[in-house]
Structure formats: C-alpha cells, structure tokens
DRENTORKOL-3810 file (N, C-alpha, C; in nm, 4 decimals):
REM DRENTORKOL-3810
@n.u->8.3446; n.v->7.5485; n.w->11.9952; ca.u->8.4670; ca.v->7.6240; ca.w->11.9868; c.u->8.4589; c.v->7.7148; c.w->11.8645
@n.u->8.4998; n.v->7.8837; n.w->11.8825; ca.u->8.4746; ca.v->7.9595; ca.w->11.7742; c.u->8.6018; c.v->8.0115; c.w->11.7933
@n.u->8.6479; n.v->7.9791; n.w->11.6141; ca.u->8.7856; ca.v->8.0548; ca.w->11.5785; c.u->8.7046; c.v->8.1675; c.w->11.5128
@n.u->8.8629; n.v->8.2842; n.w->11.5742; ca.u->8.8694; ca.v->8.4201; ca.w->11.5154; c.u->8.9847; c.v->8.4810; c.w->11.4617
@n.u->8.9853; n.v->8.5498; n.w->11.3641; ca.u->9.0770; ca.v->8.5792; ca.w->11.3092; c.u->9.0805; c.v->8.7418; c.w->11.2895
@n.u->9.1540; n.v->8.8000; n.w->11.3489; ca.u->9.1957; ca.v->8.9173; ca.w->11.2819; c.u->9.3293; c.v->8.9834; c.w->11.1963
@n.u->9.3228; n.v->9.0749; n.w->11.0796; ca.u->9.4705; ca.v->9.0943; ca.w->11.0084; c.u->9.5147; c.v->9.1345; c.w->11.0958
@n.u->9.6395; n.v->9.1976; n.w->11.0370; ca.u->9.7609; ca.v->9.2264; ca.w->11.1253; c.u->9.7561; c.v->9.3994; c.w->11.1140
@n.u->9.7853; n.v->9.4531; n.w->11.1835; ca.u->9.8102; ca.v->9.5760; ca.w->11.1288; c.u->9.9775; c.v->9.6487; c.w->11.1768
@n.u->9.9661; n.v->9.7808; n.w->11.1589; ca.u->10.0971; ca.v->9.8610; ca.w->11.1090; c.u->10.1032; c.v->9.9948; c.w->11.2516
@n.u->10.2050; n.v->10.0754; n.w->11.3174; ca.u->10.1718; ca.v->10.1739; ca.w->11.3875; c.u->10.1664; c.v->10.2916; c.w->11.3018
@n.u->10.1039; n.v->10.4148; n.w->11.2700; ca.u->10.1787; ca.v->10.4733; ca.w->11.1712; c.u->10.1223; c.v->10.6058; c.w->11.2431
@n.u->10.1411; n.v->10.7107; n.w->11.2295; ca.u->10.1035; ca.v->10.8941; ca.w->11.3095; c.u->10.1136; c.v->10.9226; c.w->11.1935
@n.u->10.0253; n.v->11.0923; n.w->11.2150; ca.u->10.0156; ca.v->11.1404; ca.w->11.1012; c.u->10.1147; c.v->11.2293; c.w->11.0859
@n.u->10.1069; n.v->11.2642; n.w->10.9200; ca.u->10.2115; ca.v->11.3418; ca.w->10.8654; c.u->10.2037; c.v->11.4759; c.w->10.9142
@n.u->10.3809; n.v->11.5171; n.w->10.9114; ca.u->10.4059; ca.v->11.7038; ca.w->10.9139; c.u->10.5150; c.v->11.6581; c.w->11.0551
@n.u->10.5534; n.v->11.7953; n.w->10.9957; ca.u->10.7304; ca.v->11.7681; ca.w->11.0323; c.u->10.7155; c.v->11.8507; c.w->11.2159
@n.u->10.5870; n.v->11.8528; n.w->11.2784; ca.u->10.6072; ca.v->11.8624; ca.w->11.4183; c.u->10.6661; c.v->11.7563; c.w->11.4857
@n.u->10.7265; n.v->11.8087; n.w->11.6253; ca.u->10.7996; ca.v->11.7156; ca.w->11.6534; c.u->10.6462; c.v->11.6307; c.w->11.7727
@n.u->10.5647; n.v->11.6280; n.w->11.7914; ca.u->10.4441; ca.v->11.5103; ca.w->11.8323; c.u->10.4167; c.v->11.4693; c.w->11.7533
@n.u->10.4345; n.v->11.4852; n.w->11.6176; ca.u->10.3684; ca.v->11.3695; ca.w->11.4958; c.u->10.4488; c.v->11.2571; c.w->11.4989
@n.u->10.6069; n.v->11.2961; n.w->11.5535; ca.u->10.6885; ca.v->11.1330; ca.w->11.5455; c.u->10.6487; c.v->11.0395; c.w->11.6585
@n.u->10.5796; n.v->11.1017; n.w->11.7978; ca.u->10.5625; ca.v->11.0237; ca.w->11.8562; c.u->10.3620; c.v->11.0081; c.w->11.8898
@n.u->10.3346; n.v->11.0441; n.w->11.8059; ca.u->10.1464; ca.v->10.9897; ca.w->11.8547; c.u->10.1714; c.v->10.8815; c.w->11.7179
@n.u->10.1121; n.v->10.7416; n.w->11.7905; ca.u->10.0947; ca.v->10.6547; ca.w->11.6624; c.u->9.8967; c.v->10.6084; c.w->11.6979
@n.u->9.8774; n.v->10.5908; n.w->11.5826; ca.u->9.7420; ca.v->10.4723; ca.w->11.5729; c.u->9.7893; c.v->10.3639; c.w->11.5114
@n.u->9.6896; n.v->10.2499; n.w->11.5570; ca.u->9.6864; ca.v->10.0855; ca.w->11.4473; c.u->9.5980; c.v->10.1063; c.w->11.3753
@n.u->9.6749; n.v->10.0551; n.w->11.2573; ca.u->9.6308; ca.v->10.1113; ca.w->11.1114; c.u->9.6149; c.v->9.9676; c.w->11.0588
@n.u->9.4814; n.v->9.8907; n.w->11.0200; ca.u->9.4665; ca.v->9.7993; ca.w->10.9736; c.u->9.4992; c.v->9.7037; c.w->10.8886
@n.u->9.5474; n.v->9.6055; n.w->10.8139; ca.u->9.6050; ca.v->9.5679; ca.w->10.6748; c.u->9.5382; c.v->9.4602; c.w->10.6490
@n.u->9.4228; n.v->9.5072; n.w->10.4771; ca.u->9.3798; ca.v->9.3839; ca.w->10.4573; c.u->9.4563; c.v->9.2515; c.w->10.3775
@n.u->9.3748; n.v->9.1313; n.w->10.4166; ca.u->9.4357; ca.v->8.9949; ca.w->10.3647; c.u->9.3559; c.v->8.9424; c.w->10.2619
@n.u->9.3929; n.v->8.9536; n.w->10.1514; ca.u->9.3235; ca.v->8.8778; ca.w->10.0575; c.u->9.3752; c.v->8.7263; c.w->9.9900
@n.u->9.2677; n.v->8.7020; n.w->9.9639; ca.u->9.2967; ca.v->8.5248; ca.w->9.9206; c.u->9.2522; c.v->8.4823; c.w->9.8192
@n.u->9.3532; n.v->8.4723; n.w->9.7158; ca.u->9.3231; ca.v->8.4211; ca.w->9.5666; c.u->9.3739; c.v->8.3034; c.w->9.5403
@n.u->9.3287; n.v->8.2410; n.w->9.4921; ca.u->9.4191; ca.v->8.1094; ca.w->9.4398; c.u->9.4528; c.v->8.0399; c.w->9.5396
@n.u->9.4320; n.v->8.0432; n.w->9.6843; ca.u->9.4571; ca.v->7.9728; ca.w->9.7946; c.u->9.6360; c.v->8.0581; c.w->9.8287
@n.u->9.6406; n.v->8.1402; n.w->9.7646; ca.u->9.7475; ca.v->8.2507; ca.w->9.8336; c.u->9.7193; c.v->8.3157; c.w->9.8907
@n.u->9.7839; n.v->8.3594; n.w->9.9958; ca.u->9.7216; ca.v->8.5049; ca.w->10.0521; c.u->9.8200; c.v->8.6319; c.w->10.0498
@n.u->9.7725; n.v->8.7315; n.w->10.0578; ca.u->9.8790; ca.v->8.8428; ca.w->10.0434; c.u->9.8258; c.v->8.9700; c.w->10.1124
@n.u->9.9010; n.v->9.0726; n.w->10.1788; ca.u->9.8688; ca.v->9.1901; ca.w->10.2331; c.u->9.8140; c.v->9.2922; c.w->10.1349
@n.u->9.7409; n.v->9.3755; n.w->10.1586; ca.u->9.7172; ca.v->9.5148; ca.w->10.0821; c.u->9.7347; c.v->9.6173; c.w->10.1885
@n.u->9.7533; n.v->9.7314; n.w->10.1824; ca.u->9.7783; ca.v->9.8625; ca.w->10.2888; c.u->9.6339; c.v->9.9231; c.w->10.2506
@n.u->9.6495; n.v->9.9758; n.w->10.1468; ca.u->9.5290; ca.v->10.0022; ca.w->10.0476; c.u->9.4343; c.v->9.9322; c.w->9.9361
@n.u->9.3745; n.v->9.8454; n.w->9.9434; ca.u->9.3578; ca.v->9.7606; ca.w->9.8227; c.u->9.2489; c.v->9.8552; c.w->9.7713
@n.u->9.2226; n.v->9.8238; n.w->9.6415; ca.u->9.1357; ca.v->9.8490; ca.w->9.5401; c.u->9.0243; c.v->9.7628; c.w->9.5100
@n.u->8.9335; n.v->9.8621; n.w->9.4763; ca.u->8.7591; ca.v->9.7777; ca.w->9.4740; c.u->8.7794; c.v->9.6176; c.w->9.4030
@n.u->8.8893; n.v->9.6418; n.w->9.3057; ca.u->8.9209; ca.v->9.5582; ca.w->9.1806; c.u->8.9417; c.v->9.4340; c.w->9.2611
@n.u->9.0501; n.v->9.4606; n.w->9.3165; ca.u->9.1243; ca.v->9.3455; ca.w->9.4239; c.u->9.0043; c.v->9.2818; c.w->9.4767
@n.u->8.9270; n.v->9.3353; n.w->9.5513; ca.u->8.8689; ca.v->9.2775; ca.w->9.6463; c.u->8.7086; c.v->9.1983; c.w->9.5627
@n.u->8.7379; n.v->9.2388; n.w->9.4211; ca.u->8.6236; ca.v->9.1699; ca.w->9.3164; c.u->8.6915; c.v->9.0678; c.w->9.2834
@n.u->8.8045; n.v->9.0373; n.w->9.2771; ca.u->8.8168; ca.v->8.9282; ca.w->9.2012; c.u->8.8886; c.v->8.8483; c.w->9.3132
@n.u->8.9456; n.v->8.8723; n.w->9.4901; ca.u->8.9554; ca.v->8.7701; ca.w->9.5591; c.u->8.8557; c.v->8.6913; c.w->9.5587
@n.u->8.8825; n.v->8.5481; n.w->9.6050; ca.u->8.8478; ca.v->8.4221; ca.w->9.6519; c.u->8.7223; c.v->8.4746; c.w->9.7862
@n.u->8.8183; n.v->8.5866; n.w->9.8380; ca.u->8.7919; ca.v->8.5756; ca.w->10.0227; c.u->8.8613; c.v->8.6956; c.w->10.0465
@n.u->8.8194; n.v->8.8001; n.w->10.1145; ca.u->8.9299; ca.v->8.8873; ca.w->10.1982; c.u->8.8652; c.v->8.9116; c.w->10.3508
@n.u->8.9778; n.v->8.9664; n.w->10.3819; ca.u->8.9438; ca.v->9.0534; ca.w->10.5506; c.u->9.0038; c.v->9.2174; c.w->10.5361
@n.u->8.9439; n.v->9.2769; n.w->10.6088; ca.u->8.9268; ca.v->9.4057; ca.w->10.5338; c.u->8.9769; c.v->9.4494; c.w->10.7236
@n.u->9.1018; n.v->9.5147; n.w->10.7033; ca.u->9.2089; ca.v->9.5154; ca.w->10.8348; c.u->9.0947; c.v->9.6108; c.w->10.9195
@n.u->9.1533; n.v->9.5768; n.w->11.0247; ca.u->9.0801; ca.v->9.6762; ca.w->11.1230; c.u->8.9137; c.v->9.6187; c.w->11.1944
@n.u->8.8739; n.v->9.4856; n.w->11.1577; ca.u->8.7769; ca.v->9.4188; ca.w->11.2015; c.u->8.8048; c.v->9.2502; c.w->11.2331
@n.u->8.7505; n.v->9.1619; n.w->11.3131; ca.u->8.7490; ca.v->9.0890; ca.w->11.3406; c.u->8.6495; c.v->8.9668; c.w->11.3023
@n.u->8.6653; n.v->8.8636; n.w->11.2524; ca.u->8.6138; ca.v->8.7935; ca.w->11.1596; c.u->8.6171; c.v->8.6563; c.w->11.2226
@n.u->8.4769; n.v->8.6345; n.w->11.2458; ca.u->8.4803; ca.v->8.4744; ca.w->11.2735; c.u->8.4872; c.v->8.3930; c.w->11.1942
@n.u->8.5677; n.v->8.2573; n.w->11.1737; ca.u->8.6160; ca.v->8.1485; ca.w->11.0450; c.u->8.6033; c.v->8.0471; c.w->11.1005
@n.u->8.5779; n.v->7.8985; n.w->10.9381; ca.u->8.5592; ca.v->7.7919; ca.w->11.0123; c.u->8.6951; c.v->7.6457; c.w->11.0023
@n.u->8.6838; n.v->7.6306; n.w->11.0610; ca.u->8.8222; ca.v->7.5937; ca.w->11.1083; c.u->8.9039; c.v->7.5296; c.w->10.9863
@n.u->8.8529; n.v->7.5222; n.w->10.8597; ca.u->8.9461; ca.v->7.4878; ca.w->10.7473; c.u->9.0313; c.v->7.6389; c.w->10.7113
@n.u->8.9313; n.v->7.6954; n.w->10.7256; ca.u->9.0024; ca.v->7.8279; ca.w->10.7083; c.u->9.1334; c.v->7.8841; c.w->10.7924
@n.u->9.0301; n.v->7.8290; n.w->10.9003; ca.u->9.1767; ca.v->7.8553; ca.w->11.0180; c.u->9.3182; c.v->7.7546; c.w->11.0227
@n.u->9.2993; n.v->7.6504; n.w->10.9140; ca.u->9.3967; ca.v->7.5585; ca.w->10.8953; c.u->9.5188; c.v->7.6537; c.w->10.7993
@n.u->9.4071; n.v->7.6973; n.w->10.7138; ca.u->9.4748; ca.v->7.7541; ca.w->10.5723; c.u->9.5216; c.v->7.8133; c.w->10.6088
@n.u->9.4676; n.v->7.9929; n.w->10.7299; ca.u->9.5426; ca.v->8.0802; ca.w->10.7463; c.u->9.6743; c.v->8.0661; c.w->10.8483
@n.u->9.6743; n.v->7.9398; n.w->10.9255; ca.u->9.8035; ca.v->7.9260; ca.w->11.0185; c.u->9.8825; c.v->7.8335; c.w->10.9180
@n.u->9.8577; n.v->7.8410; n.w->10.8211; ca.u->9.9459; ca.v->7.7029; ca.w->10.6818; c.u->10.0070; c.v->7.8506; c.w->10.6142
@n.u->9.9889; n.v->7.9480; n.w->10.5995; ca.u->10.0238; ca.v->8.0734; ca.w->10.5628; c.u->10.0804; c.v->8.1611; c.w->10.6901
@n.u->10.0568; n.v->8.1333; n.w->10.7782; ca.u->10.1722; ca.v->8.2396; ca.w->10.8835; c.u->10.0925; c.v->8.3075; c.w->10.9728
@n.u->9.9715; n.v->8.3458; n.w->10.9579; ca.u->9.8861; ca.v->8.3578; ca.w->11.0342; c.u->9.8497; c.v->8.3304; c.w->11.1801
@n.u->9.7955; n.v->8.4268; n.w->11.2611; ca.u->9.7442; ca.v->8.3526; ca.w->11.3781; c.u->9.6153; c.v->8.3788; c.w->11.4436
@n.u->9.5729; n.v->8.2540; n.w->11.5088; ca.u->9.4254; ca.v->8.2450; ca.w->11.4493; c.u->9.3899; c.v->8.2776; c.w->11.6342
@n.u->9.2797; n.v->8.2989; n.w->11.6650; ca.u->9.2439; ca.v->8.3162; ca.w->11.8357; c.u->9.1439; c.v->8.1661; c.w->11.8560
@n.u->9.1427; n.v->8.1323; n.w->11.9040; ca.u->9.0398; ca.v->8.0350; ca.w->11.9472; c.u->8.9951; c.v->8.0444; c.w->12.0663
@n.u->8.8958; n.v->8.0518; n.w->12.0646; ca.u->8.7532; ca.v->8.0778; ca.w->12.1893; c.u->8.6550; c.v->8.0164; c.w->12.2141
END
C-alpha cells in the first residue's frame, strides 16, 4: 500500500482589469512546510524557509510518504490518498 500526498492549492487568473481575466482561473500550488512537527502554508516561500524546514512539499507536485508521515499530516488536517 502506497500513500500519497499532495498540497492543497488556490484558483487564482491573471491580473488586469479585462473582463476574461475574472473568469479564466489556473491551480496555483501551495507549499507545506514542516518545522518543529508544525506545519504551515507558504504561497511563496523563500529559499530560507525551505533551509531551515524539517521537511517540505513544494505545491504543485505529488509526493509519495511513509505512513508515519501520513499519520502526522492527517493529525494536522491534511488529506492523504492511499493506493
């Protein structure tokens, strides 16, 4: 059995005040980083951030984990795929 985990992401279109920019959206990734056995969102994180997490997922990819992990991230709100 292989757990997978992917972040969550956001809808967002691009900017300028035409009226099709309010309605074309893309999924826009959001990474999860894990310090201290916390986890927390970034939209944008910084090289910094991601040097001194524990662990991250970097939004917009899919990440296979092993099932302590997958304990931790559904103990945090998370939801995990199992396959």
């Amino acid at each position: 059995m292989a757990f997978y985990f992917t972040p969550p992401t956001v809808s967002e279109g691009p900017a300028g005040d035409n009226v099709l920019h309010y309605r074309y959206k893309l999924e826009r990734g959001i990474t999860v980083i894990k310090e201290n056995d916390v986890y927390r969102q970034e939209r944008f994180p910084y090289a910094e951030d991601l040097a001194n997490a524990d662990l991250y997922y970097l939004g917009g990819h899919r990440y296979e984990i092993s099932s302590a992990e997958k304990a931790s991230l559904e103990a945090a709100g998370y939801t995990v795929e199992t396959v």
